[in-house]
N, C-alpha and C positions, 0 to 999 in steps of 0.2 A: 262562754261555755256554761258558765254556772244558774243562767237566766232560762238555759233550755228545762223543759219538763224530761229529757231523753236525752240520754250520752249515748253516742254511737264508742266505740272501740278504739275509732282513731282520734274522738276527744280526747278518752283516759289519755291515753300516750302521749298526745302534746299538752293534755295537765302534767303529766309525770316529768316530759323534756323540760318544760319551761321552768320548772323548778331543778332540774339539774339533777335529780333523783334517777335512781338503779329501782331495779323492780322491789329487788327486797327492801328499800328505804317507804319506797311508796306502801307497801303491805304493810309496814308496822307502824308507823301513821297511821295508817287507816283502822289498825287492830284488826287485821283480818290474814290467813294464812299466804305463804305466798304462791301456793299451788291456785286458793281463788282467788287472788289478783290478778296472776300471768291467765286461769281462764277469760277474766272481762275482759282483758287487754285482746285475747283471742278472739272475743266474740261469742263465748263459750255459756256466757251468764250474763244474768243480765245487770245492769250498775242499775242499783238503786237509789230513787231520790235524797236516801237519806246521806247516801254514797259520795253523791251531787253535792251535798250541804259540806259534808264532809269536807270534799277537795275545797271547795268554795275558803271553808272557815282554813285550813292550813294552808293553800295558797297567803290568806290575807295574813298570818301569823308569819309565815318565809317574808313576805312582802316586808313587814314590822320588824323580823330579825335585822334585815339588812341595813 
């Protein structure tokens, strides 16, 4: 996922499953509200590359925790 230039909606959410994460854990990771998180997850906004890097770099820190 994190190699695409473009997150569809149902990336976010199997980014968010596979780490085992609730909407709200995923939004404050990310620092961002969780009214726009549950929008991208909707389809509502758009996830931005930075977004992308984002998941990318805290997946690989969850990855490192464990």
């Amino acid at each position: 996922m994190e190699n695409q230039e473009i997150w569809t909606a149902e990336d976010l959410v199997a980014w968010r499953k596979t780490l085992g994460w609730t909407q709200t854990k995923a939004a404050t990771e990310l620092g961002i509200s969780l009214r726009a998180y549950q929008d991208r997850e909707a389809g509502k906004a758009r996830i931005t590359r930075e977004a992308i890097l984002a998941c990318g770099a805290l997946r690989h820190m969850a990855a490192r925790a464990n």
